[in-house]
BALUM-625248 format. One record per atom (N, C-alpha, C): x, y, z; residue in one letter. Coordinates in steps of 0.2 Angstrom, whole numbers, padded with zeros to 4 digits, always signed. Atoms other than C-alpha are relative to their C-alpha. Layout:
XYZA...
END
This chain:
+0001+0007+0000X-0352+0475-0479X+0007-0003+0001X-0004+0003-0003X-0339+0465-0470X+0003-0008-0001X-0003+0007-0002X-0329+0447-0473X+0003+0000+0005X-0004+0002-0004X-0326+0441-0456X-0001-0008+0001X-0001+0010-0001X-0324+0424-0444X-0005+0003+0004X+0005-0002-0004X-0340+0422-0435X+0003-0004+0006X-0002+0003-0008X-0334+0418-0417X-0004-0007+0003X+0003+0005-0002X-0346+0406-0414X-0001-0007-0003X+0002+0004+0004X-0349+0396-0428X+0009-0002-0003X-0007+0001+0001X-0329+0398-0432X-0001+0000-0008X+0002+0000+0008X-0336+0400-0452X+0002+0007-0001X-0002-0006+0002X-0331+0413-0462X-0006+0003-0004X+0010-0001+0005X-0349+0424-0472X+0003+0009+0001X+0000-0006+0001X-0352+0440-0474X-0008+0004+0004X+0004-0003-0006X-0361+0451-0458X-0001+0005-0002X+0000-0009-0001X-0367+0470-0457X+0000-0002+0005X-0002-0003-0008X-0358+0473-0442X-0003+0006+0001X+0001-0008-0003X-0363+0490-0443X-0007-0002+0005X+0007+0001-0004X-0381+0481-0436X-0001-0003+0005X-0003+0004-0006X-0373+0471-0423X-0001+0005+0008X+0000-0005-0006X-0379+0477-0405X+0002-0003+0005X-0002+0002-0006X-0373+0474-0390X-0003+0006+0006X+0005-0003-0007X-0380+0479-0372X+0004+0008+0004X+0001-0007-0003X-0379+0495-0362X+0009+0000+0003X-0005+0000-0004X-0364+0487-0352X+0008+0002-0004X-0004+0002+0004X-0353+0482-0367X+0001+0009-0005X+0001-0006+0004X-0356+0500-0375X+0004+0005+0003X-0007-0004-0003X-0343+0507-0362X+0005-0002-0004X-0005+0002+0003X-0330+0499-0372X-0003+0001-0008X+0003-0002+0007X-0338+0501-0390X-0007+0004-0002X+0005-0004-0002X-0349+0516-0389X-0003+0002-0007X+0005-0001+0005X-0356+0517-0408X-0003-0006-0004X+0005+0004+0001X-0362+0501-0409X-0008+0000+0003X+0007-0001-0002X-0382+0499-0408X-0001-0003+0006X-0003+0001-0004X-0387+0495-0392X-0008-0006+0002X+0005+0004+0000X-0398+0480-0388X-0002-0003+0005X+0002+0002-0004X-0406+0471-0374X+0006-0005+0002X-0007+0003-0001X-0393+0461-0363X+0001-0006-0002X-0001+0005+0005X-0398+0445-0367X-0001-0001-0007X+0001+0000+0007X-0397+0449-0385X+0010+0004-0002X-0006-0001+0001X-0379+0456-0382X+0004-0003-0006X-0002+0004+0006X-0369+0451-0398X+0006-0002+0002X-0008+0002-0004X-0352+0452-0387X+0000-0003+0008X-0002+0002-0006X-0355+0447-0369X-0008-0008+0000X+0006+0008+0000X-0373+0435-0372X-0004+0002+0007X+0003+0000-0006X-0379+0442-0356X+0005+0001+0007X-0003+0002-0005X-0365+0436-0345X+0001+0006+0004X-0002-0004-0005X-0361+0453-0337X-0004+0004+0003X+0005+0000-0002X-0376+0457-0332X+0000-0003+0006X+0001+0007-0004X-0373+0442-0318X+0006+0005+0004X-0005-0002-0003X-0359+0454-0310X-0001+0004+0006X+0006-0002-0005X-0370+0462-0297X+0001-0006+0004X+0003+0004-0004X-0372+0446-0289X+0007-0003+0001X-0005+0004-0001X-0354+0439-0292X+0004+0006+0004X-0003-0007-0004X-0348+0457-0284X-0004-0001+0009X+0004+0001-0005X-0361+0451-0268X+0003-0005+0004X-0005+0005-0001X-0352+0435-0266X+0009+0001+0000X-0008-0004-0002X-0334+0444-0266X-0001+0003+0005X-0001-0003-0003X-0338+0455-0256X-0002-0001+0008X+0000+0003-0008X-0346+0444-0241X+0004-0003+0001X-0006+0005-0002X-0329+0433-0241X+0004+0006+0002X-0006-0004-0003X-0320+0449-0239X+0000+0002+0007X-0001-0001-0008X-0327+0452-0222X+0004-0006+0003X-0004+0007-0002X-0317+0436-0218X+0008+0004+0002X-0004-0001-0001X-0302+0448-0216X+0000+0008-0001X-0003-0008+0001X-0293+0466-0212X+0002+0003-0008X-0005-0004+0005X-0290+0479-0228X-0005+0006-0002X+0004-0006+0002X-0294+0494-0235X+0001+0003-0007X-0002-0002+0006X-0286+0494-0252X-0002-0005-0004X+0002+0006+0002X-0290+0480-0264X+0003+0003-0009X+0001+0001+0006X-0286+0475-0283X-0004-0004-0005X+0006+0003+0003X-0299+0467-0295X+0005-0004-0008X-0001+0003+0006X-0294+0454-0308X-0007-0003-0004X+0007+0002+0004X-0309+0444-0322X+0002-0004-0004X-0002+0007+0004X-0308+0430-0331X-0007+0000-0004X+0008-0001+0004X-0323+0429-0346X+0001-0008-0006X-0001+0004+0004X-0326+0417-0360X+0004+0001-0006X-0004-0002+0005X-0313+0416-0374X-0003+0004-0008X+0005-0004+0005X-0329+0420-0386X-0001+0005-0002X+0002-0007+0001X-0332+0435-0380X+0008+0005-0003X-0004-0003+0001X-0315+0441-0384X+0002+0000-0010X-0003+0003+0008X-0313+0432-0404X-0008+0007-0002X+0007-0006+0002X-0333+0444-0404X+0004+0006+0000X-0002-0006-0001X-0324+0459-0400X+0004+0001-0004X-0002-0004+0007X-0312+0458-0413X-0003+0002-0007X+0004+0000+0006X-0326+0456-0425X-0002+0008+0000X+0003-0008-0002X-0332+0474-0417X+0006+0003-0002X-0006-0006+0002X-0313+0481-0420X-0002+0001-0007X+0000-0001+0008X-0317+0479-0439X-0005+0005-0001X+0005-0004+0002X-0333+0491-0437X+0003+0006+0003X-0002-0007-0003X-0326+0504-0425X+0006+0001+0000X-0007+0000-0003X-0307+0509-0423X+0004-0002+0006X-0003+0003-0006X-0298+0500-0412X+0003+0005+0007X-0002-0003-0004X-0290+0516-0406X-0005+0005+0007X+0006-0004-0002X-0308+0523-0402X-0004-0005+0006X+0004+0004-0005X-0313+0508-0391X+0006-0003+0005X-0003+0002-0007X-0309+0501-0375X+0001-0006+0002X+0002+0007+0001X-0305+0482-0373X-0004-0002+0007X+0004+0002-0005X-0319+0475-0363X+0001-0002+0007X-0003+0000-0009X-0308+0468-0349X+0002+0005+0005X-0002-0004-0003X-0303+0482-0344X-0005+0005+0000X+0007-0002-0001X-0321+0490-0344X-0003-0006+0004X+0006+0005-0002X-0328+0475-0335X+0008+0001+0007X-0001-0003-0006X-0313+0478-0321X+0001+0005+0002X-0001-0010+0000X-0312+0497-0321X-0009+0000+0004X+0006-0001-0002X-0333+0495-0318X-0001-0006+0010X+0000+0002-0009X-0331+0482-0303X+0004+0002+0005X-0005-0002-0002X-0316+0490-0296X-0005+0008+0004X+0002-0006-0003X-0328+0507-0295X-0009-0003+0003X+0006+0005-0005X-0343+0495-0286X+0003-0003+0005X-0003+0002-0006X-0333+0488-0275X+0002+0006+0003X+0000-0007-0004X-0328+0507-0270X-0005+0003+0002X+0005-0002-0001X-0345+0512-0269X-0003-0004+0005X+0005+0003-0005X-0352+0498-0260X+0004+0000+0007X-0006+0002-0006X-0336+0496-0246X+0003+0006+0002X-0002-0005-0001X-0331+0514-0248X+0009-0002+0004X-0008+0000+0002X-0311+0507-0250X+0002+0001-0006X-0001-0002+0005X-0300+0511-0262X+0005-0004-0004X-0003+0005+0005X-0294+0503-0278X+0009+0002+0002X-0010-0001-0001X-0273+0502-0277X+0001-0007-0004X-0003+0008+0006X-0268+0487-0291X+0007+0001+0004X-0005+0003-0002X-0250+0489-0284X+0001+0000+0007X-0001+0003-0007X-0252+0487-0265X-0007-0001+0003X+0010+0000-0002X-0270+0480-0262X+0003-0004+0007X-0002+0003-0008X-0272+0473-0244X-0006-0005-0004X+0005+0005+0001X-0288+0463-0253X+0001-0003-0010X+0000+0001+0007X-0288+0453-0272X-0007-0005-0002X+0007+0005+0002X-0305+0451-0280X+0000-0002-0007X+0002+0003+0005X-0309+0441-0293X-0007-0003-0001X+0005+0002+0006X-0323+0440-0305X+0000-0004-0005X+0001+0008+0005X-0326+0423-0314X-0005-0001-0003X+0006+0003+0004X-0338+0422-0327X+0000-0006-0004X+0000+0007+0001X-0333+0407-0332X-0003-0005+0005X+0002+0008-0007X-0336+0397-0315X-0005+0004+0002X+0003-0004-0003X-0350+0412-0312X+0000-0002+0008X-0002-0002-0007X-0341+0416-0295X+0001+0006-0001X-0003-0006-0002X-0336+0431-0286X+0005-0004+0006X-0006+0003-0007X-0322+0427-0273X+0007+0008+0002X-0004-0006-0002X-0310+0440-0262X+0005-0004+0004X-0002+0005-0002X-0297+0433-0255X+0007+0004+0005X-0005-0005-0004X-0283+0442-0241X+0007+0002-0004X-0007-0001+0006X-0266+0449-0253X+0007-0001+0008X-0006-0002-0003X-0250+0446-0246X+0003+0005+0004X-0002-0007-0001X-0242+0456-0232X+0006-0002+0000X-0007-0001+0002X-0223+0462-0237X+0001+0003+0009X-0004-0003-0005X-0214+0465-0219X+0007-0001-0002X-0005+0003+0001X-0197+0470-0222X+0003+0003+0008X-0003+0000-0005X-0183+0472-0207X+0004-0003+0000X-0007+0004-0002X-0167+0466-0199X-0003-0006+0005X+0000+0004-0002X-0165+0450-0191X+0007-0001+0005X-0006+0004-0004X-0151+0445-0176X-0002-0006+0001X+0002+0007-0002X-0148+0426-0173X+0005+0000+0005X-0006+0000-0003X-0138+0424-0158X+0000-0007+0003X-0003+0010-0002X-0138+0401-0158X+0002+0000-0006X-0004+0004+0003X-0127+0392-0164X-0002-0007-0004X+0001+0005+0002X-0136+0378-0169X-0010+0001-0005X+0004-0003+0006X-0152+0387-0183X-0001+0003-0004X-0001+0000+0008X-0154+0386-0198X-0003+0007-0002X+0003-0005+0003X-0160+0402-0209X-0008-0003-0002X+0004+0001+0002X-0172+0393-0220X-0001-0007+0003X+0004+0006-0004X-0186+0378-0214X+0005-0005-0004X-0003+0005-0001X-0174+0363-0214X-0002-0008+0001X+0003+0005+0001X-0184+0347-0219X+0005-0005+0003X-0003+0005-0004X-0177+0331-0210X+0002-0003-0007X-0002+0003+0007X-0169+0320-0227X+0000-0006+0002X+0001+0007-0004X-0172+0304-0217X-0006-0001-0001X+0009+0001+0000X-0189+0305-0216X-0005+0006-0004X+0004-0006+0005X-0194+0319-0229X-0003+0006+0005X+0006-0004-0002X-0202+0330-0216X-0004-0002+0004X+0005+0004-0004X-0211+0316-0209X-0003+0001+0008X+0000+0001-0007X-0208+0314-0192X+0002-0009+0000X+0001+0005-0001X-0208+0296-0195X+0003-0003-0006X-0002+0005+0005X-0196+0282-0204X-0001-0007+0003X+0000+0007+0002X-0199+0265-0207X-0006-0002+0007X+0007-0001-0005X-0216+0265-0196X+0003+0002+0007X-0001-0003-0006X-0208+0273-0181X+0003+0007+0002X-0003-0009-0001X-0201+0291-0173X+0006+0000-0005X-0007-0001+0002X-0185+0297-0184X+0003+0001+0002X-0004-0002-0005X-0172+0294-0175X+0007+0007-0002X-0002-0008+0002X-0163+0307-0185X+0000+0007+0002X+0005-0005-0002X-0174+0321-0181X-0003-0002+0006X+0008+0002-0004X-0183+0315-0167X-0007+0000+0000X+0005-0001+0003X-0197+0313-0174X-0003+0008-0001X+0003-0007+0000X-0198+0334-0176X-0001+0001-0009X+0000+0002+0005X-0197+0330-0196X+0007+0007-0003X-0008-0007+0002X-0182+0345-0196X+0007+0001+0002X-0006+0002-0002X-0165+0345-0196X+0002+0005+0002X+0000-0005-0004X-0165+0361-0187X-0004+0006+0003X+0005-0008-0002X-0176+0376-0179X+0001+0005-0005X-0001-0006+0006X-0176+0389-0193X-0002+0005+0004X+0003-0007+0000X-0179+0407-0192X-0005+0002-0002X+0005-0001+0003X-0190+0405-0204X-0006-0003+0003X+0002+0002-0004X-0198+0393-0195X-0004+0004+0005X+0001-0005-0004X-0199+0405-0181X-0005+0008-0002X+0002-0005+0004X-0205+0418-0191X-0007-0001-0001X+0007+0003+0002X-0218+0408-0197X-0005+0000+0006X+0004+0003-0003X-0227+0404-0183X-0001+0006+0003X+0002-0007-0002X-0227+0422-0176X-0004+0002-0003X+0005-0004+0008X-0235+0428-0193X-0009-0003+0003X+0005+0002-0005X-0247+0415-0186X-0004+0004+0004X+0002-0001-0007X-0251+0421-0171X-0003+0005+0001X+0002-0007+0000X-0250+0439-0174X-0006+0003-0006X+0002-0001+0005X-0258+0440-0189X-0006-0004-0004X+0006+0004+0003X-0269+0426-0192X+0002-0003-0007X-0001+0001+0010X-0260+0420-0208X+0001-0007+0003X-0001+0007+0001X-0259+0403-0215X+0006-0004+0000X-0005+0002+0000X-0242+0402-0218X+0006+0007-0002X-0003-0006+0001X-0227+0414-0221X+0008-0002-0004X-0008+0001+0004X-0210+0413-0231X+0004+0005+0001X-0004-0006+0001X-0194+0421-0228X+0006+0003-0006X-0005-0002+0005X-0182+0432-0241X+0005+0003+0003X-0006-0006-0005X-0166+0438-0234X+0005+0000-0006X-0006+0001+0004X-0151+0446-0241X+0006-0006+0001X-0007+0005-0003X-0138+0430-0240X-0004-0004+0005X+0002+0003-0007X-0138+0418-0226X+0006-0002+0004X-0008+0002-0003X-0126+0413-0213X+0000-0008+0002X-0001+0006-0001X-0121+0397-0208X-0003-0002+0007X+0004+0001-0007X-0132+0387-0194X+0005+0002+0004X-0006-0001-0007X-0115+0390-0182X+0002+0008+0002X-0004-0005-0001X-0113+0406-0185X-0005+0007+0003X+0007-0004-0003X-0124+0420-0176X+0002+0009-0005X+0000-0006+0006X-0130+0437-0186X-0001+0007+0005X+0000-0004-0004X-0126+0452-0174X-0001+0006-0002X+0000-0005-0001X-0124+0469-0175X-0007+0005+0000X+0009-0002+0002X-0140+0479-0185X-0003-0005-0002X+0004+0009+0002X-0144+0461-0192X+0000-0001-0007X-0001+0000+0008X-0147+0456-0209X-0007+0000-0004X+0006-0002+0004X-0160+0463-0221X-0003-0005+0000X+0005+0003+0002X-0176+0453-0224X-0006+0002-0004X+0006-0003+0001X-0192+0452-0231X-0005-0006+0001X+0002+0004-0003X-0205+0442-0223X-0008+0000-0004X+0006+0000+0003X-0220+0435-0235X-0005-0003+0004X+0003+0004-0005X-0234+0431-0224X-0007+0002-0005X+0004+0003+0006X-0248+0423-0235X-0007+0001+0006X+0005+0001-0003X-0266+0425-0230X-0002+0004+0006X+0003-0001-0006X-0268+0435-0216X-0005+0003+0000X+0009-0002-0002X-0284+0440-0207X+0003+0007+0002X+0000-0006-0003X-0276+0455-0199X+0007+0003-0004X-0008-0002+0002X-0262+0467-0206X+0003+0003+0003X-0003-0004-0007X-0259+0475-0189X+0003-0003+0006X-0001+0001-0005X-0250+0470-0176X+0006-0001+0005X-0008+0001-0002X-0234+0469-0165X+0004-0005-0002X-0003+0005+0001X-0224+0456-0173X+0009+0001+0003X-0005+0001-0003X-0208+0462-0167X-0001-0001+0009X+0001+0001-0006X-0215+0462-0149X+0000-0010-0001X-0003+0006-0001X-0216+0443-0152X+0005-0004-0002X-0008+0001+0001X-0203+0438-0158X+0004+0000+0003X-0005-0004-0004X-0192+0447-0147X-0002-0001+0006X+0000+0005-0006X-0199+0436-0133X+0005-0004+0002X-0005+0007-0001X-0187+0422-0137X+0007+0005+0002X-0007-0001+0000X-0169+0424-0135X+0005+0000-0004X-0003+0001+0006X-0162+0416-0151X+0000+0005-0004X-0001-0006+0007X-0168+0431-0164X-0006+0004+0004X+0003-0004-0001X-0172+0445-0162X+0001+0006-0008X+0001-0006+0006X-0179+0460-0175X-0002+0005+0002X-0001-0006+0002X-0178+0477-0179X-0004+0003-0005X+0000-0005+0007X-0186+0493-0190X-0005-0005-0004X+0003+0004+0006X-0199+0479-0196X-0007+0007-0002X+0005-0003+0003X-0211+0489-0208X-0004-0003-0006X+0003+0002+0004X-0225+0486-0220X+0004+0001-0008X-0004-0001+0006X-0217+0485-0238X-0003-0003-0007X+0003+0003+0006X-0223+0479-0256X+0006-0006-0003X-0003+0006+0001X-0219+0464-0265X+0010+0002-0005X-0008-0002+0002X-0204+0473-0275X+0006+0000+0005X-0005+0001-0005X-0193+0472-0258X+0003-0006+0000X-0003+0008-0002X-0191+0455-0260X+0007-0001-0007X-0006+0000+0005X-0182+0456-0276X+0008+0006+0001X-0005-0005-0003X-0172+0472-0270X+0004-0003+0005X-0002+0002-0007X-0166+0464-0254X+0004-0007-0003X-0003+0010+0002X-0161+0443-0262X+0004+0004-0005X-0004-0002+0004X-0151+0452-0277X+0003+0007+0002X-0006-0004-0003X-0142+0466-0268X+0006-0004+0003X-0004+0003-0004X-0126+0462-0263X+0006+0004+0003X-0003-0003-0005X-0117+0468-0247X+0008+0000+0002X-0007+0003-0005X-0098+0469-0239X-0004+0000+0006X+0002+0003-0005X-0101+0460-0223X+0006+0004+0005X-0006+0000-0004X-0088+0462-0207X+0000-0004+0005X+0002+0006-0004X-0086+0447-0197X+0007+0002+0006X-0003+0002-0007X-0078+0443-0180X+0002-0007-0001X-0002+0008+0000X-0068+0426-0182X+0006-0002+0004X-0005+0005-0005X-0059+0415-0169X+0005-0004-0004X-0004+0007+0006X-0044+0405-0178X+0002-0004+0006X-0005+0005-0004X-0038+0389-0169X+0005-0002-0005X-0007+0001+0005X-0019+0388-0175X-0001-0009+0003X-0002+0005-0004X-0013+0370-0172X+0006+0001+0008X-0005-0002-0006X-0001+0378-0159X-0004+0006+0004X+0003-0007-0004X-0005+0394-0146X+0003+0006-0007X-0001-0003+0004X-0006+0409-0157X+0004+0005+0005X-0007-0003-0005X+0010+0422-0155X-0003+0008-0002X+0000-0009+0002X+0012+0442-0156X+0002+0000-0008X-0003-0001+0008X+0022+0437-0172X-0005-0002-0006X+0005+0002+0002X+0005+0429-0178X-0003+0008-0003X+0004-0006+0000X-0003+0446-0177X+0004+0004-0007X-0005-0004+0003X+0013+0455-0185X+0000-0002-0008X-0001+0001+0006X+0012+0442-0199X-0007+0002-0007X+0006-0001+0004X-0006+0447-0203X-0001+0005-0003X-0002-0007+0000X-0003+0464-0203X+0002+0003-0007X-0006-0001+0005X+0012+0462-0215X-0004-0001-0006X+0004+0003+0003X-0002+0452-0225X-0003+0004-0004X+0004-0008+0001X-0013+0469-0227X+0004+0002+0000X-0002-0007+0002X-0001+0480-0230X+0000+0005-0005X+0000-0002+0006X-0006+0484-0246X-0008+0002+0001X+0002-0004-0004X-0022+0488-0237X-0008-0004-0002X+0006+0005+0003X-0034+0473-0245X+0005-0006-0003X-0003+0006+0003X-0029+0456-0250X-0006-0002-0005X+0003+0003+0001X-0037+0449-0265X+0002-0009-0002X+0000+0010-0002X-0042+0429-0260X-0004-0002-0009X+0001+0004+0007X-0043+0416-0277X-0004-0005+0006X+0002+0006-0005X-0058+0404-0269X-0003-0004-0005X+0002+0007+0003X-0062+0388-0278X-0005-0004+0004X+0006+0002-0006X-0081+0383-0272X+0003-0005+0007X-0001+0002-0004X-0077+0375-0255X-0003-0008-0001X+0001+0010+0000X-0077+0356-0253X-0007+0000+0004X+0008-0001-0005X-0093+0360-0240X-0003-0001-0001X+0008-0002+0005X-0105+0366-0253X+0001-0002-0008X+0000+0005+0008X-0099+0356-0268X-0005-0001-0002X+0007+0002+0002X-0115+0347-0268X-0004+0004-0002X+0007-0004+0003X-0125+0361-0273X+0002+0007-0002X+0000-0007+0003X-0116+0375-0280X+0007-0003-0005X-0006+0003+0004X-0104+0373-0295X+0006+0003+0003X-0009+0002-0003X-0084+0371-0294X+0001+0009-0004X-0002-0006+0003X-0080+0389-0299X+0006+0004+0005X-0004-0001-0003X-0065+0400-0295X-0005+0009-0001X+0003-0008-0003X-0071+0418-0286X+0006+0003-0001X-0005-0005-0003X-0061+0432-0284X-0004+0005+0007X+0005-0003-0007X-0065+0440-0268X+0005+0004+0004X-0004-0003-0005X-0057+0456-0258X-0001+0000+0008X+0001-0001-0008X-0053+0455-0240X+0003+0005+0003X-0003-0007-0004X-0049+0469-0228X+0002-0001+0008X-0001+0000-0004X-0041+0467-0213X-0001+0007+0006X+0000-0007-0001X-0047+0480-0200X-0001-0001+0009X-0002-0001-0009X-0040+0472-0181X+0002-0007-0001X+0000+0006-0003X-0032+0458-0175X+0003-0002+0007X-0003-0001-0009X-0026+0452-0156X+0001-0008+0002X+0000+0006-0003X-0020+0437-0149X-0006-0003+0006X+0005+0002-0006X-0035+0429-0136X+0001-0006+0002X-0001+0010-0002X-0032+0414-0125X+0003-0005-0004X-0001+0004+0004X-0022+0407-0136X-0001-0002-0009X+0002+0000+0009X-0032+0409-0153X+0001+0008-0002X-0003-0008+0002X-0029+0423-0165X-0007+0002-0001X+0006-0002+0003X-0046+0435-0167X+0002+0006-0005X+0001-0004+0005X-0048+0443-0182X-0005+0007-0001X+0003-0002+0002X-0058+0457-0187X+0000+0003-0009X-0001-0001+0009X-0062+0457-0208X-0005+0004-0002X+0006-0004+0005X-0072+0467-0219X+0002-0003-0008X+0000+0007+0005X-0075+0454-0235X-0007+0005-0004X+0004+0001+0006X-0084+0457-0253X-0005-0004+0002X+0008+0003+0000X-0101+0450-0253X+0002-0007-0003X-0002+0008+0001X-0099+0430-0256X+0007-0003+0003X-0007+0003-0004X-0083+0427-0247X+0000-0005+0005X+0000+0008-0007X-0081+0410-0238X+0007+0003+0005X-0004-0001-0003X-0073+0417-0225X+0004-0006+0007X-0003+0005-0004X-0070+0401-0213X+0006-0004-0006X-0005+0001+0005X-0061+0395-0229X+0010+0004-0001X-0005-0004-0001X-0049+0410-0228X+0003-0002+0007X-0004+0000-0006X-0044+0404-0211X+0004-0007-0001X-0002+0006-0002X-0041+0387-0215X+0003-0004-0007X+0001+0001+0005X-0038+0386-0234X-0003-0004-0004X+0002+0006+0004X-0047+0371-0238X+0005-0002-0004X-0004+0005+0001X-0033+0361-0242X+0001+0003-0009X-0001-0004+0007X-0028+0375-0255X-0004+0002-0005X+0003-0003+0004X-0043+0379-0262X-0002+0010+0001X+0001-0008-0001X-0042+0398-0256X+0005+0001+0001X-0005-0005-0001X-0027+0408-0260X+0001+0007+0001X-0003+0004-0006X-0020+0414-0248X-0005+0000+0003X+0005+0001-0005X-0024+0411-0234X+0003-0002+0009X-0005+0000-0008X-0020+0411-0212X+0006-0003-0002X-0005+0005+0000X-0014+0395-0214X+0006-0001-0003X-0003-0003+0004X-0004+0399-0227X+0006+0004+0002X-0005-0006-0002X+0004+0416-0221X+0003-0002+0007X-0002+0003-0006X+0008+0407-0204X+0002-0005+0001X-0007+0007-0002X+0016+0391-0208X-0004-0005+0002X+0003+0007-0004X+0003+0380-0200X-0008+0000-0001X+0006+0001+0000X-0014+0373-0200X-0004+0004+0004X+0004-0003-0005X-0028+0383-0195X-0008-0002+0000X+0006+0000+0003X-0047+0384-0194X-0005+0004+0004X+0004-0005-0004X-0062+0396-0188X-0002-0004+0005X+0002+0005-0007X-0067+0390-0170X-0006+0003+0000X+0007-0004-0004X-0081+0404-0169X+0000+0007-0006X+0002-0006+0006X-0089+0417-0183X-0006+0003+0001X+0006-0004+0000X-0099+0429-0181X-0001+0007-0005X+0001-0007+0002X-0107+0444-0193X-0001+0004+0005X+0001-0005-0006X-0105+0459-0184X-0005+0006-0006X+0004-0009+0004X-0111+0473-0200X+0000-0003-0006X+0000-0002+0007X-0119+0473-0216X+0000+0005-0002X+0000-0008-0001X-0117+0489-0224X-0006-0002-0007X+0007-0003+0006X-0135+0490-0234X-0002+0003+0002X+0003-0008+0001X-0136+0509-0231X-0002+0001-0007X+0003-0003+0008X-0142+0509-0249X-0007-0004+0003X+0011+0000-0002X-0160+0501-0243X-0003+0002+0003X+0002-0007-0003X-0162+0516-0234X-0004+0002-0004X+0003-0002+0004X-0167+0523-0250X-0003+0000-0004X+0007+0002+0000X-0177+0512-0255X-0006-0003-0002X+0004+0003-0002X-0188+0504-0247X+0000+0002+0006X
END
């Protein structure tokens, strides 16, 4: 004899649990209790019994879309879970199985039996859920991970989707086009943008978001291998298809190495952080000389400069005032028409147009500085990220 809470009534009395039956189903999770008809279940009341029919209804919306892997989650009433504690107190808790994971483990292995695909909880291409609360079943397409490189070769596109600030987005201020944006509701063409609408196209997805390691600045184009990504494209009907072929229609961006990947890439890829190596133009205020070249040389002698950078006057607005330390590496420079071109190899977060031009002393040193005169980047470009560690993996 037992003092417990009776789940139902939420009063406290005294039950022979040991009499307590529950149905056929519920006896995978608690196999020495008696076993009763389902609607007489003492822990489910019947409800999973209805799992046949909510598994009938998942599994007709999943023809609505490409996969062959799937995960299963379940939602049940809070009741049934306050009853099953009541049942720990008669059987060992170590000796029984908690119902959720008997009530997913069993639709998991009916959904493989009827569809003949296979469970995968960490990379499903499908996600079903069983709701005995809302007595639904629903299946719905999972996320596809593409990761890859990116080149951008304009000057004038943003990385991420660039809502218009005049019109939110609209297209439209004070009842007319925004003359801002022209009425495009964006204050630039994005990648992601771009990206998106491919995903679309190829894919059948609803929408798509992109992750990349870092970003460069609208003016500045992203060359060489390009710069890691990972491309979440939401809902798709299809998981196959040539996305770098479209893409790499346009002339603005083009991708590389794109492959299917899981959602861990995303977090590996945004918190890695890379030496970059840029290509930069300086406009001196005068014609740059040989002894320009000579002085920057002298500069790196030591074979790396470490720059003091005080967030930039730029990006005040949205990153704090803080001082960085940050090494640069000289590794080429040449007079050109007039401007000095640089080639650097820079620590991961380096405001390298800053280093050209000090921001009015907020980055020490700096060209302008080692040369006596005003400077500024006229033209930047990434040429190399070194994420040879992502080789390995992902």
């Amino acid at each position: 004899m037992l003092t417990h809470i009776n789940a139902d009534t939420g009063k406290k009395g005294i039950g022979n649990m040991e009499k307590t039956g529950i149905c056929k189903f519920c006896a995978a999770a608690h196999e020495k209790i008696l076993r009763v008809a389902d609607e007489k279940c003492f822990l489910c009341r019947g409800v999973f019994a209805k799992m046949g029919q909510l598994l009938d209804e998942a599994i007709l919306q999943s023809k609505g879309f490409e996969w062959e892997t799937f995960a299963v989650s379940s939602s049940m009433q809070r009741e049934i879970f306050a009853r099953e504690e009541e049942l720990f107190d008669v059987c060992a808790p170590e000796k029984c199985m908690c119902i959720k994971n008997v009530v997913n483990r069993a639709a998991a292995a009916e959904i493989e039996k009827r569809t003949g695909k296979k469970m995968d909880a960490k990379n499903p291409d499908a996600l079903f859920s069983v709701d005995f609360l809302k007595g639904k079943g629903s299946a719905s397409a999972a996320p596809l991970y593409l990761f890859g490189h990116y080149c951008k070769f304009s000057r004038s596109m943003a990385q991420s989707s660039w809502g218009c600030n005049e019109c939110n987005g609209s297209g439209k201020a004070r009842g007319a086009l925004c003359a801002k944006c022209n009425g495009t509701g964006r204050m630039y063409v994005a990648i992601e943008d771009v990206m998106r609408e491919a995903a679309k196209k190829v894919f059948g997805a609803t929408d798509a978001s992109l992750h990349a390691s870092g970003r460069e600045d609208v003016d500045v184009c992203m060359k060489g291998s390009g710069r890691p990504f990972v491309l979440e494209v939401i809902s798709p009907k299809k998981r196959r298809g040539n996305f770098e072929k479209e893409l790499n229609a346009g002339k603005e961006i083009k991708v590389g190495g794109v492959k299917a990947t899981n959602k861990n890439a995303i977090e590996i890829v945004c918190t890695s952080h890379f030496e970059k190596e840029y290509d930069m133009l300086v406009d001196l205020q005068r014609d740059a000389l040989e002894s320009d070249v000579e002085k920057m040389q002298k500069m790196f002698s030591g074979g790396f400069v470490e720059l003091v950078q005080q967030t930039p006057t730029r990006v005040l607005h949205r990153r704090s005032d803080l001082a960085r330390k940050r090494n640069v590496y000289l590794l080429g420079a040449k007079v050109e028409g007039g401007l000095l071109r640089v080639h650097l190899k820079t620590d991961a977060g380096t405001y390298v147009k800053e280093f050209a031009s000090s921001d009015e002393g907020r980055t020490k040193p700096s060209i302008a500085l080692v040369l006596g005169c005003k400077a500024a980047c006229r033209q930047l470009d990434v040429i190399k990220i070194h994420d040879e560690f992502l080789k390995t993996v992902i």
